[in-house]
C-alpha positions as CSV (number, residue, x, y, z in Angstrom):
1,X,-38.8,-23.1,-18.2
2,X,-37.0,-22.2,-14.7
3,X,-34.1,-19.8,-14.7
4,X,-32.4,-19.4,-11.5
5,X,-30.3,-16.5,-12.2
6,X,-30.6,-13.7,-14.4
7,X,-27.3,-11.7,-15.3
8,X,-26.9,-8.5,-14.8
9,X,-24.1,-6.1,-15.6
10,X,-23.6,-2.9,-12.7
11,X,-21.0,-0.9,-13.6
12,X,-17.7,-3.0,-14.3
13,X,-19.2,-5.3,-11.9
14,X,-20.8,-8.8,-13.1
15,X,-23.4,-10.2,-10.8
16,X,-26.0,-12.7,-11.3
17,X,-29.4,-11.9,-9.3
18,X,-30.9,-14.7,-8.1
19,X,-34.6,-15.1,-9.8
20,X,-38.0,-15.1,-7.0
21,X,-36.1,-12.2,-4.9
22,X,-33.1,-14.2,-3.7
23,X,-29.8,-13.0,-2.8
24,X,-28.0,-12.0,-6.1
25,X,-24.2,-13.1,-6.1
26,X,-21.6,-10.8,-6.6
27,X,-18.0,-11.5,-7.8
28,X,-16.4,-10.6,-4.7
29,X,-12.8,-11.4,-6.4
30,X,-13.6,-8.4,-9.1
31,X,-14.9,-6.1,-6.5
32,X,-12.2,-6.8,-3.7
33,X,-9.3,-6.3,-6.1
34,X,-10.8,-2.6,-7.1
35,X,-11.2,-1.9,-3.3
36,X,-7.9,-2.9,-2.2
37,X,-6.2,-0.6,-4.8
38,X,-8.1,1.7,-3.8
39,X,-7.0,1.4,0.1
40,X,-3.1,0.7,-1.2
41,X,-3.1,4.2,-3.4
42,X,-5.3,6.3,-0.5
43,X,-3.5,4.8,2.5
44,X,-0.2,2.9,1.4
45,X,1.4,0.6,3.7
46,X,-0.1,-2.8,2.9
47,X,0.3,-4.8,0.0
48,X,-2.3,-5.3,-2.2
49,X,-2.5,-8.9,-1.4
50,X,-3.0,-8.3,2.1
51,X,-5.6,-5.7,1.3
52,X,-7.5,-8.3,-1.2
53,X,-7.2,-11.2,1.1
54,X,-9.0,-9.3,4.3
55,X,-11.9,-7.5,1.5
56,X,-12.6,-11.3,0.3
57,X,-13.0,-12.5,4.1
58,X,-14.9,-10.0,5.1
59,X,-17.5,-10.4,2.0
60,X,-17.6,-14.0,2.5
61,X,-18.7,-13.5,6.0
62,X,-21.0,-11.3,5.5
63,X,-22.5,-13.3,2.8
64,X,-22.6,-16.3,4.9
65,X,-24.3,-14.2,7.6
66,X,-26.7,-12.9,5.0
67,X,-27.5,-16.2,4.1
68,X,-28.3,-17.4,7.5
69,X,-30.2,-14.4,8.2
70,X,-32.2,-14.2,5.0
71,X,-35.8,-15.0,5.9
72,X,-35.4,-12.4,9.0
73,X,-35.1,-9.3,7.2
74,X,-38.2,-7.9,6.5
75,X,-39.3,-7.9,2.2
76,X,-38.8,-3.4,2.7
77,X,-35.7,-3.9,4.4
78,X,-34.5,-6.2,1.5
79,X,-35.9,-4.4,-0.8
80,X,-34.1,-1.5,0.6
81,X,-30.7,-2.6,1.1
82,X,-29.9,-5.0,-0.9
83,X,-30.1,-2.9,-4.7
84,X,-26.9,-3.8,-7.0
85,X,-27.8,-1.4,-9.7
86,X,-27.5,1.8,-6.5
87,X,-24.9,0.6,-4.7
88,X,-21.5,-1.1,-5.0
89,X,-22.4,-4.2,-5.0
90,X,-21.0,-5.5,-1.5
91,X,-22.0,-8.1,1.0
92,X,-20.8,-6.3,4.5
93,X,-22.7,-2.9,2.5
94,X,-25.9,-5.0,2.1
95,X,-25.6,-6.8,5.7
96,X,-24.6,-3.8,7.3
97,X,-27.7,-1.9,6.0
98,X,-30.0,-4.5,6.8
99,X,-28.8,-5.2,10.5
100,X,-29.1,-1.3,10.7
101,X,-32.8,-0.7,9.4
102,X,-33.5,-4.1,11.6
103,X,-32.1,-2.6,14.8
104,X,-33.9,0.6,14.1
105,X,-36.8,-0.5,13.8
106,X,-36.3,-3.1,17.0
107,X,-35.6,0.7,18.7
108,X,-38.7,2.5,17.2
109,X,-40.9,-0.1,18.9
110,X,-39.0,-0.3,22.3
111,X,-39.8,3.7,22.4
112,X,-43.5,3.2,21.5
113,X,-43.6,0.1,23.8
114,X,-42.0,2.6,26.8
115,X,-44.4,5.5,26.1
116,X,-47.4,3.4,25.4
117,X,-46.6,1.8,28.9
118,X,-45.4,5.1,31.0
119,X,-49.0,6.7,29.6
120,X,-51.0,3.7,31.1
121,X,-49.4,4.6,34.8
């Protein structure tokens, strides 16, 4: 029997994890109404529908670019980053760790690369 998606309750937050290590989805709506009262009641200033409207754009982009970027991140980096049941669950959290442990690691290797190359001189 094949079963796509397994449910799984974090916090207040519902989110379904995608079976075979996919990308789990989260209910943006759920999580972007808690984090724009939160920004309304530390901040003021905005309505809470402006707040809401900007969290779910934001998520949705970064889902979309998550989606794109998917088979680039490494399995540790993934493995890493993307953990509902640690973190809020959160698109631009989950991109922005992976794009960060990806760049790091890109710099890592440029160092070794430069001293591997300015030791053969």
């Amino acid at each position: 029997m094949f079963l796509p998606y397994i449910p799984v309750a974090v916090g207040s937050h519902i989110l379904v994890a995608a079976a075979g290590g996919g990308i789990p989805t989260i209910n943006i709506q759920q999580t972007c109404r808690v984090a724009a009262g939160a920004m309304v009641s530390l901040i003021g200033g905005t309505t809470t529908e402006n707040a809401l409207s900007g969290c779910l754009s934001s998520e949705q982009s970064a889902r979309d670019s998550i989606v794109k970027d998917w088979a680039t991140f490494s399995a540790a980096d993934r493995t890493q980053c993307v953990r509902p049941e640690v973190y809020l669950p959160s698109y631009v959290e989950w991109l922005t760790c992976l794009e960060m442990e990806r760049d790091a690691r890109k710099m890592r290797q440029q160092e070794r690369d430069t001293l591997s190359k300015s030791k053969n001189l």
